[in-house]
N, C-alpha and C positions, 0 to 999 in steps of 0.2 A: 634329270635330263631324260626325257624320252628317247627311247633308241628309233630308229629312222633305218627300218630293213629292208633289204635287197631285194626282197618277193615281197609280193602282197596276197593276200589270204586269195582273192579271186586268182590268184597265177598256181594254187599251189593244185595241183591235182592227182589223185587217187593212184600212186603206184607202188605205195610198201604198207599197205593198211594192215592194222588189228597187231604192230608188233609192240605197243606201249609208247610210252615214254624214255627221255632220253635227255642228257646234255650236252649241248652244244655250246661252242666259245661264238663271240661275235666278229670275232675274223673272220670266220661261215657267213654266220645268217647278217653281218649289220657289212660288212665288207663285201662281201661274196666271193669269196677265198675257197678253192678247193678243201675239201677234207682229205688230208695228207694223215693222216694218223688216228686210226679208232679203237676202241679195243672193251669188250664186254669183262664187265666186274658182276660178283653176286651182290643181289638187294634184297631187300627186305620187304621193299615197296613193291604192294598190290599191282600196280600197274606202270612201275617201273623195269625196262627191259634190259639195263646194265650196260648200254650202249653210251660209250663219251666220246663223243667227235671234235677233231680238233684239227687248224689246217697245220699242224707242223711250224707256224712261225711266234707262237706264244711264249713267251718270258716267262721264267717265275715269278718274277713279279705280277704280270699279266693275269696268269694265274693264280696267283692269291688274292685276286681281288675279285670280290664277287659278283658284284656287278658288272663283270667280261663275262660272263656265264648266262646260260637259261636253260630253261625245263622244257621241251618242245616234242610234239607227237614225233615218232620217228618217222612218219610219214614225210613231215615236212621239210624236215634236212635232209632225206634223198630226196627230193624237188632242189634241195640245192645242189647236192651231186648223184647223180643216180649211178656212178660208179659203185657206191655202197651196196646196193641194194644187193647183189649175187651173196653178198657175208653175214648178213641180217641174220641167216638163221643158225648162224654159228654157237655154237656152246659157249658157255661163263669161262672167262679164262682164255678165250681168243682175243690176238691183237694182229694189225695189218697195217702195213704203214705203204704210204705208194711212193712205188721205183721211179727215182725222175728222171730217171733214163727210158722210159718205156711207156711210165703211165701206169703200168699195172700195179695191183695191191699186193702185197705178198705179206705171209703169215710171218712175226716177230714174233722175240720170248718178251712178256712185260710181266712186273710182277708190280704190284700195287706200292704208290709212294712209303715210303718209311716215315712213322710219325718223330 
């Protein structure tokens, strides 16, 4: 099933360029759901920038399945929330989840899923 998303490449425009690649859920990009939860992991990947965005309302289930997922410039999920953009150049091992009281991001402890 083709996914059917919120922006279209002509809406997406130049405001967090050159910081790689990234994952995003399609609560973001196919809903157009704030990004409520990000948080930078180390990669291995050349042009992978350790950034996973997520809007905070994902299921494990959700989440294990992969097809709720995509590989996207990180250019382009701040065009869908450009709240992100000020943390972009955070170090490996930063997470921010936003205050629904205020809106703002603020820095959490996250340590990567246990297998």
């Amino acid at each position: 099933m083709a996914k059917h998303y919120k922006l279209t490449a002509k809406q997406i425009a130049p405001l967090a360029e050159g910081f790689g690649g990234c994952i995003a859920t399609d609560l973001i990009t196919v809903d157009g759901k704030r990004v409520n939860f990000m948080y930078r992991e180390a990669t291995d990947r050349e042009h992978d920038s350790g950034w996973r965005f997520m809007s905070g309302f994902e299921s494990d289930e959700y989440m294990n399945e992969p097809t709720n997922h995509g590989i996207y410039d990180v250019n382009t999920i701040a065009n869908y929330d450009q709240d992100i953009i000020p943390f972009l150049g955070a170090p490996v091992g930063s997470a921010y989840e936003r205050n629904q009281h205020n809106g703002a991001f603020e820095a959490v402890e996250f340590g990567p899923p246990e297998d």
